[in-house]
C-alpha positions in Angstrom: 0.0 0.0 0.0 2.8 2.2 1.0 4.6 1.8 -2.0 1.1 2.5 -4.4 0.7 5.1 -3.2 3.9 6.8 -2.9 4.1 6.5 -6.9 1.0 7.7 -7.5 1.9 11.0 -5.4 5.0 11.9 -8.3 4.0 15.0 -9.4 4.9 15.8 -13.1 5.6 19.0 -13.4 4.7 21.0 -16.6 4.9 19.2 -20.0 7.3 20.6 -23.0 7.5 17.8 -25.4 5.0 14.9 -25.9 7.1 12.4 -28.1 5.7 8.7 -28.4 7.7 5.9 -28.4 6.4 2.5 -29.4 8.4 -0.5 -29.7 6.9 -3.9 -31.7 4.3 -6.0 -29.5 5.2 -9.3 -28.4 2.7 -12.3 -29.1 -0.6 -11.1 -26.9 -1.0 -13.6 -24.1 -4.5 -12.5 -22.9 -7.3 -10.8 -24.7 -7.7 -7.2 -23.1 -11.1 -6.7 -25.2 -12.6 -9.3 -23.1 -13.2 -7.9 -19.6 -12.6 -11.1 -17.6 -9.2 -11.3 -19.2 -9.0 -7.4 -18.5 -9.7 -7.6 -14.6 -6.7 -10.4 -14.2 -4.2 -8.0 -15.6 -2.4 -6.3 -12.8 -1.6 -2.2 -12.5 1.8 -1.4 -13.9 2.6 0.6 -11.0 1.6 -2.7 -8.3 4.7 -4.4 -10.4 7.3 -1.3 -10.1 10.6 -1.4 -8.2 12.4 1.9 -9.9 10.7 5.2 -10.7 14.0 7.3 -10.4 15.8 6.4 -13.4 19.4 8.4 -12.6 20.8 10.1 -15.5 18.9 9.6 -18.4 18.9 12.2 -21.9 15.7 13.7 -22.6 14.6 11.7 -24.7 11.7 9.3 -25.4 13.1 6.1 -26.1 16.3 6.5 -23.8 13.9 7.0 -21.2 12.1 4.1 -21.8 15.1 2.0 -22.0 16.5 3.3 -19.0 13.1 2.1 -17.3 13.0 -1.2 -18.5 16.7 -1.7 -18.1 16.3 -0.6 -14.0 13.1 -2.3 -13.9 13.8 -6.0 -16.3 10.7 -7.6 -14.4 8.7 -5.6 -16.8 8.4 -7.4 -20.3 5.4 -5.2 -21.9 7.4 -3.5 -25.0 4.1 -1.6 -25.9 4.4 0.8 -23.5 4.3 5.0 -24.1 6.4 7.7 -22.8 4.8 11.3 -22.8 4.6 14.6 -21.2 8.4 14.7 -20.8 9.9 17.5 -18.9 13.8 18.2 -17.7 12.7 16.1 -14.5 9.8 13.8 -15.1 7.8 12.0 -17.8 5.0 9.9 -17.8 5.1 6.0 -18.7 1.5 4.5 -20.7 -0.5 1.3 -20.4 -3.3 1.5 -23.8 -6.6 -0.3 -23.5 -5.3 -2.8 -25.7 -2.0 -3.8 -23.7 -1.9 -7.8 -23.3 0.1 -7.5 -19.7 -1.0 -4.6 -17.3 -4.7 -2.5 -16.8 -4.9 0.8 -18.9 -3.3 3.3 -16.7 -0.2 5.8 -16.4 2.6 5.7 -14.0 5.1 9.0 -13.5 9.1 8.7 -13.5 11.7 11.1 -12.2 15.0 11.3 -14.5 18.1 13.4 -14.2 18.3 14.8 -17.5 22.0 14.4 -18.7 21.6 17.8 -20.9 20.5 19.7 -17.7 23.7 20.0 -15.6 23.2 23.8 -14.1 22.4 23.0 -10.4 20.4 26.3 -10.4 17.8 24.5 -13.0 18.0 21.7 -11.2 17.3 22.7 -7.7 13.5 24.8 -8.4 12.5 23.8 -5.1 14.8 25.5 -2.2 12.9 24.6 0.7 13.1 21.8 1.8 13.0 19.1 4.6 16.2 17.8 6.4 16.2 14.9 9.0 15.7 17.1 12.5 16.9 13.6 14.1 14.2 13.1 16.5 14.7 11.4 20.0 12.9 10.7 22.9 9.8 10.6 24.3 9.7 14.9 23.9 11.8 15.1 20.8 14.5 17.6 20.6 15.9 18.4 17.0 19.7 17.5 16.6 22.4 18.8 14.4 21.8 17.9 11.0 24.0 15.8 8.4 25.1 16.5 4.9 23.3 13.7 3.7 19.8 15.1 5.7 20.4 18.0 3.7 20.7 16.7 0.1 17.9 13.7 0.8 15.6 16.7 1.0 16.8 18.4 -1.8 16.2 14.9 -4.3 13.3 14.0 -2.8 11.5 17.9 -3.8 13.2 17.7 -6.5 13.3 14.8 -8.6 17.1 14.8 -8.4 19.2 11.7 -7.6 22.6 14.1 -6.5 25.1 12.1 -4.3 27.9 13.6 -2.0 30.3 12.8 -5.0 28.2 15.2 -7.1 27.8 17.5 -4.8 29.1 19.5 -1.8 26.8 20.5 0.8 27.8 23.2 3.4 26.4 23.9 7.0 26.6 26.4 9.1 27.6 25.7 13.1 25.2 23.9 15.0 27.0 23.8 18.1 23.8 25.8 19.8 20.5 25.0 17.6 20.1 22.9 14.2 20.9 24.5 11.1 18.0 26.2 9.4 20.1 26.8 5.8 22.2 25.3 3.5 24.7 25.9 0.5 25.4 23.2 -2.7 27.8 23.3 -4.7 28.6 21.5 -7.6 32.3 19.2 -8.2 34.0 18.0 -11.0 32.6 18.7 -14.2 29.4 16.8 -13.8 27.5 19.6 -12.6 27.8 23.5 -12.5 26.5 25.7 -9.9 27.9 26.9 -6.6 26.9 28.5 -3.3 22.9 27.7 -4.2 21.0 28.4 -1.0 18.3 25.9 0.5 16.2 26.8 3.7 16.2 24.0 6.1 12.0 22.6 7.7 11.1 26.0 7.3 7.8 27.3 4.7 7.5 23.9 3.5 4.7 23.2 1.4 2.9 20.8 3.7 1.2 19.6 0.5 4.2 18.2 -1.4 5.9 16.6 1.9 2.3 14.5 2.7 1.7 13.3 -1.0 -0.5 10.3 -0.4 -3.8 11.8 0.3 -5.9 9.0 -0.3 -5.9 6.5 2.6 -8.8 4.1 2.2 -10.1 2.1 4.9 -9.3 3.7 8.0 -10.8 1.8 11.4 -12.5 3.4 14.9 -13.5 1.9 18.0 -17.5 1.4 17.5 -17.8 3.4 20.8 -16.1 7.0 19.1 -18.1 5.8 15.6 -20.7 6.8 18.2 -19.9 9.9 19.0 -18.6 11.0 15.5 -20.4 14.6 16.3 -19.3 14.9 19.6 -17.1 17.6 20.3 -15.1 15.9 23.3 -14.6 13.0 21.1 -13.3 15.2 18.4 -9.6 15.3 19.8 -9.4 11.3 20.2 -10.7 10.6 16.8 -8.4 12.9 14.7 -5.7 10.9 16.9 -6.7 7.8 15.4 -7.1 9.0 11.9 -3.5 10.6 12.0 -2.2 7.2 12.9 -3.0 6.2 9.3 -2.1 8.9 7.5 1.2 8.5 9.4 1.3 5.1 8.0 0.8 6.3 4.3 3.2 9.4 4.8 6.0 8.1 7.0 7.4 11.4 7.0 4.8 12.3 9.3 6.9 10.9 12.4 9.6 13.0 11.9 7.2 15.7 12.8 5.3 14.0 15.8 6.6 16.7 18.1 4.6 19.5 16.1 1.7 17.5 15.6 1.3 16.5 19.1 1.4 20.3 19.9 -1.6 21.2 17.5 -3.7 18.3 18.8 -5.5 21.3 21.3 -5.6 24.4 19.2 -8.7 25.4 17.0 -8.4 25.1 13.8 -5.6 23.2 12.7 -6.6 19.6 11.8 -10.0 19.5 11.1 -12.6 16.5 10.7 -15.4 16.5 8.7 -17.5 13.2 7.4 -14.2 11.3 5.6 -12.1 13.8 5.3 -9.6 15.6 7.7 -7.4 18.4 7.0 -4.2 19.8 8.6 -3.9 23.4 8.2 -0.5 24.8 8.5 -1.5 28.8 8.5 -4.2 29.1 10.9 -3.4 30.5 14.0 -0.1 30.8 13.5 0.8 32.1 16.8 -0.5 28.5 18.4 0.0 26.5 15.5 3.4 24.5 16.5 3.0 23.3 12.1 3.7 26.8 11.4 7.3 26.8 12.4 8.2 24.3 9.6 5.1 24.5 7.1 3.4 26.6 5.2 0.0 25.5 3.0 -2.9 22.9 3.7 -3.5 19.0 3.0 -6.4 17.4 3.2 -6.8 13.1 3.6 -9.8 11.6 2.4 -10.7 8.1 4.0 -13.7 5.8 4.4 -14.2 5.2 8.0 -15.4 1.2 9.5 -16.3 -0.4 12.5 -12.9 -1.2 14.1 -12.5 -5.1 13.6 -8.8 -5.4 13.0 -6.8 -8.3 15.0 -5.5 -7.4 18.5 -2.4 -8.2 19.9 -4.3 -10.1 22.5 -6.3 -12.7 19.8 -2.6 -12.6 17.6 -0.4 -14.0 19.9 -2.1 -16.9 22.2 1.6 -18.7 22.6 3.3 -16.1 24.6 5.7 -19.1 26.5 8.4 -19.1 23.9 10.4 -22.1 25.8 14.2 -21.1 25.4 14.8 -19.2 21.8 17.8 -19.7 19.7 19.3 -16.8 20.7 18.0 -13.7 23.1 18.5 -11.3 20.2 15.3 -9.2 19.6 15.4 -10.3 15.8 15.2 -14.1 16.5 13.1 -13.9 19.7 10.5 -11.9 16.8 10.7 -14.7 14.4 9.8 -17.3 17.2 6.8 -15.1 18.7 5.5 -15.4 14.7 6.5 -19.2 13.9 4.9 -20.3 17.3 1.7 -18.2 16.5 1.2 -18.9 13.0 -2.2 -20.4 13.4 -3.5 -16.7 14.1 -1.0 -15.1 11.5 -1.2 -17.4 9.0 -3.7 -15.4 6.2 -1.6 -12.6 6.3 2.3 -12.4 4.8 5.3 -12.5 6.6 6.0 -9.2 5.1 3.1 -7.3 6.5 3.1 -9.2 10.1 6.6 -8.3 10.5 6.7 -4.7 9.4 4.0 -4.4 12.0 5.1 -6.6 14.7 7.2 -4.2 17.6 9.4 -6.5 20.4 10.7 -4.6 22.5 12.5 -5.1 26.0 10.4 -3.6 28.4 13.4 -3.8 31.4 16.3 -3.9 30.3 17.7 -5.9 33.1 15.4 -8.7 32.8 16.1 -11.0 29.6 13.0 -12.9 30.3 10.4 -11.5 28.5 9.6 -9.1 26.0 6.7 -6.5 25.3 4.9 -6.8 22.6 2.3 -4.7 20.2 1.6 -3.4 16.6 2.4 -0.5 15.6 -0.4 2.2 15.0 -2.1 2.6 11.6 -2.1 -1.0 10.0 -5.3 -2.4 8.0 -5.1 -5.2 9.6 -4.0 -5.0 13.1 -5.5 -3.1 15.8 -2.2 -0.8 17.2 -2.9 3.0 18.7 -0.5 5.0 20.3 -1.0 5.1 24.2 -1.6 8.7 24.4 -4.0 8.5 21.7 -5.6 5.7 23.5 -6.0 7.5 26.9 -7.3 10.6 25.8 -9.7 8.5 23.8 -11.8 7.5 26.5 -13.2 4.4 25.0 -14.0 2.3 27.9 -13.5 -1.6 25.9 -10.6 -1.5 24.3 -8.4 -4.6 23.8 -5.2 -5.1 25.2 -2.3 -2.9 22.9 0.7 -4.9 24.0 1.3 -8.2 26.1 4.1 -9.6 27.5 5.9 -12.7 25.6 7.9 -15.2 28.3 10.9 -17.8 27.5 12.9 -20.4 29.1 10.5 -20.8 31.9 7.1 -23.0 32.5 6.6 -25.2 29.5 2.6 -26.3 28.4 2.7 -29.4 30.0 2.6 -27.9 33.0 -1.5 -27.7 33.8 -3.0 -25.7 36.2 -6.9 -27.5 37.1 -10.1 -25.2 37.8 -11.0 -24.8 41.0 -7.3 -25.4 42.6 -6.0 -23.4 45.2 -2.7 -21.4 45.1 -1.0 -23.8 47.9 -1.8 -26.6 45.2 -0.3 -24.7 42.5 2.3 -24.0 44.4 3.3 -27.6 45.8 3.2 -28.5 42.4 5.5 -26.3 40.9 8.3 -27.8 43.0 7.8 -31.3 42.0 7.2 -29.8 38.3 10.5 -28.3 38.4 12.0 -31.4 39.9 10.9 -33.6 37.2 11.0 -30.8 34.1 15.0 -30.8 34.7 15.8 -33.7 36.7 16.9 -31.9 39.9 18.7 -34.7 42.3 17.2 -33.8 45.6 13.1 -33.7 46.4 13.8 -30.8 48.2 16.3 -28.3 45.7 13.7 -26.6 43.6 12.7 -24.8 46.9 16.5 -25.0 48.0 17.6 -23.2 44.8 14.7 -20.9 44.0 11.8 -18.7 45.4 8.1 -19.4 44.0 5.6 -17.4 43.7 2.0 -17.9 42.8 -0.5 -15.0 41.6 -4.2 -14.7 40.5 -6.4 -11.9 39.5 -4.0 -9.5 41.0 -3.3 -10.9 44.3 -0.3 -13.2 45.7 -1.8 -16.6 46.4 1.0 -18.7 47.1 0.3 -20.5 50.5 -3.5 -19.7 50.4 -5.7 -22.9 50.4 -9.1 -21.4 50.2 -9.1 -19.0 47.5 -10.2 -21.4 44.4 -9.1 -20.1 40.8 -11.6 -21.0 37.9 -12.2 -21.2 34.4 -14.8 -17.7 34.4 -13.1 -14.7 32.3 -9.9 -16.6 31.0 -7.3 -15.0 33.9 -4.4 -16.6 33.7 -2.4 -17.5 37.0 0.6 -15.8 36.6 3.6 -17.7 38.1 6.9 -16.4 39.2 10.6 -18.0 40.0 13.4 -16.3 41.2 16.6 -18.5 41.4 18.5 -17.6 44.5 22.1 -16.0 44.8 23.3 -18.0 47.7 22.8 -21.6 47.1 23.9 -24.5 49.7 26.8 -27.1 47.6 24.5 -30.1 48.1 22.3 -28.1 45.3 24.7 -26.4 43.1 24.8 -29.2 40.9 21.2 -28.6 40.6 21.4 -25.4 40.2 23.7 -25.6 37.3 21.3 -27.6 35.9 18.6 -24.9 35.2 21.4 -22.4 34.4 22.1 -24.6 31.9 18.6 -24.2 30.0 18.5 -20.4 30.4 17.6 -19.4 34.0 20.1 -16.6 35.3 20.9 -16.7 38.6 19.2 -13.8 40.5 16.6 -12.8 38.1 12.7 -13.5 38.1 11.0 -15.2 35.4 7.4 -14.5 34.8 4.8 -17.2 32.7 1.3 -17.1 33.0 -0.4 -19.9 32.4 -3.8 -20.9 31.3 -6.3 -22.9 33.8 -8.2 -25.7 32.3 -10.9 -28.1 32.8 -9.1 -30.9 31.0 -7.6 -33.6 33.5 
């Protein structure tokens, strides 16, 4: 989706030539007059890996060459170039093509006859990585490279730090806010041309993909669509998937968290909200970088994407390959694959966020998706407590390893002295400890339920009612008598550290 529409958002900008090029037809495999052979054809630009073709002369047919040559997955050699300008021209699918649905796609090119950096560089401001960090974001010193990814991305231009040199000002006291280029070698010409640094940017041309589709709120704010306290918590939501279309948009999280409150800037209305950079510019925290309007169009649905809660039923990983976050990721997706398994591997794991939620405890891992998927039910948590909505699943869960396996079963209606007699002779058995008495001897229990400890009580009966899990903690102890260490060793050997607590909660069951 991301990458539709980011090539539909190239802008072509002004046409001086329209030359055709056709080259001869290969033998047609399908018959586009007949509609159901039509609607199996794909879109030229779903099949697209390369719309920046480099240097390239302005010329039809070299253009066309060039994007075949960076794009050799495409075999259609009926294809149109038009509207050609010193930047951009546009590639055409006919009614009659045999391999992709009638349609045009846009292409940048660095025209080879069009070396003056001054031509080249029409737009002058432009955005530069402010290096965000942190929970409230502080702009860093920017880099050379910030500097001229702006510049090719406004521009159409695909300059490197060989072409090119780019010069700062200090920064030793606040980010730069200007630029110079200059050109090297004899590739390009031009020197000292100025840029302004995330400031008047048209908000318009940063936020290209307009056109976000399905977007998904809680039934409980659909609700309340006209309510003005729900106003602030649903433009939240929204801006979650625009921020998914336009990933630019995080880069600027710290200004749009600052608007969230003031009249006027992002407006809702029916499907369409709009982010206005000019209105009251005194409040308006946009205003410091961006000038201009956008407006997002969406169609809004009941939200039935998959939580993390109903994703990821196997949260006892066992002991992992390795305790790297990349491999403990993969094993979270292998062992849940009977909830994951209609969507790709792609999509589940650019959505999929592990993190470590301490640091000093390698047992488990937090985990959630991020906000603004189709398919899976992510907000941020500030969105989602100012939202109010009183039934909303679970947005992460914790994920446990190398601890309680699934053979160990915990009966309805058992108490937490049961439980917790058990887990000794458990632990015994699960590593073939020596003595009846080490797993006590070696490591501290504890048994928990519905919030409360419940480790020696023998009344309080846990059940089935409201799936709570009993959540069951070890600790393995620092100071160990030698008659055990050989036990000890033994769970240290399958992945328990010594002085740290491991967490698993585990189901209870009516099965005997």
């Amino acid at each position: 989706m991301r990458k539709l529409l980011s090539l539909l958002g190239v802008l072509t900008l002004g046409s001086i030539t329209t030359t055709n090029v056709v080259a001869c037809s290969n033998k047609p495999q399908v018959d586009p007059t007949n509609p159901a052979d039509q609607s199996k054809l794909p879109f030229l630009y779903h099949e697209v890996k390369v719309t920046n073709l480099g240097d390239v002369k302005n010329d039809a047919r070299d253009i066309l060459t060039a994007f075949q040559n960076q794009n050799s997955n495409i075999k259609d050699d009926t294809l149109k170039v038009t509207d050609i300008t010193n930047k951009t021209a546009t590639i055409n699918v006919d009614q009659y093509d045999t391999h992709f649905k009638k349609g045009t796609l846009h292409v940048t090119f660095n025209s080879i006859e069009s070396k003056d950096l001054t031509k080249l560089i029409t737009v002058k401001n432009v955005y530069a990585n402010r290096n965000l960090e942190g929970l409230f974001p502080v702009p860093t010193k920017i880099k050379e490279q910030d500097v001229l990814d702006g510049v090719n991305a406004l521009n159409g231009l695909n300059l490197t730090l060989q072409d090119v040199t780019v010069t700062l000002p200090n920064q030793d006291n606040n980010p730069a806010t200007s630029a110079t280029i200059t050109a090297k070698g004899s590739q390009y010409q031009g020197t000292d041309i100025p840029v302004i640094l995330n400031k008047n940017l048209d908000i318009a041309q940063i936020f290209t993909n307009t056109d976000i589709g399905d977007v998904y709120l809680p039934q409980e704010l659909i609700g309340k669509i006209k309510e003005e306290g729900s106003a602030i918590a649903i433009k939240a939501f929204l801006t979650e998937f625009i921020g998914d279309a336009n990933p630019l948009l995080q880069e600027f999280t710290d200004l749009v968290a600052g608007v969230q409150f003031v009249d006027g800037v992002i407006t809702f209305d029916k499907n369409q909200l709009t982010i206005d950079a000019n209105v009251n510019p005194t409040d308006n925290t946009l205003h410091k970088v961006f000038t201009n309007k956008v407006t997002f169009n969406f169609n809004i649905n009941v939200d039935n994407r998959l939580s993390i809660d109903k994703a990821i039923k196997t949260i006892d990983l066992k002991k992992p390959a390795s305790t790297n976050l990349v491999t403990i990721k993969q094993a979270i997706i292998d062992q849940n694959q009977d909830q994951l398994k209609s969507f790709s591997s792609e999509e589940v794991n650019n959505y999929l966020i592990v993190t470590l939620p301490d640091k000093t405890n390698s047992a488990s891992v937090n985990v959630s998706w991020l906000p603004g998927s189709k398919n899976f039910l992510g907000h941020d948590p500030l969105a989602a407590a100012i939202s109010g909505v009183t039934n909303m699943p679970p947005l992460n869960i914790n994920v446990y390893f190398g601890i309680i396996k699934n053979d160990f079963v915990i009966q309805n209606a058992a108490t937490g002295k049961t439980i917790f007699d058990n887990l000794h002779s458990y632990l015994k058995n699960t590593y073939q400890l020596s003595n009846d008495d080490s797993a006590a001897a070696i490591a501290d229990f504890a048994v928990w339920y519905d919030g409360e400890e419940i480790s020696n009580d023998d009344k309080t009966q846990i059940s089935t009612e409201g799936n709570k899990p009993v959540t069951i903690k070890i600790t393995l102890k620092t100071n160990v008598d030698d008659k055990y260490k050989t036990d000890l060793q033994k769970l240290i050997d399958n992945g328990f550290t010594v002085g740290k607590t491991y967490v698993s909660n585990t189901d209870v069951t009516d099965k005997k």
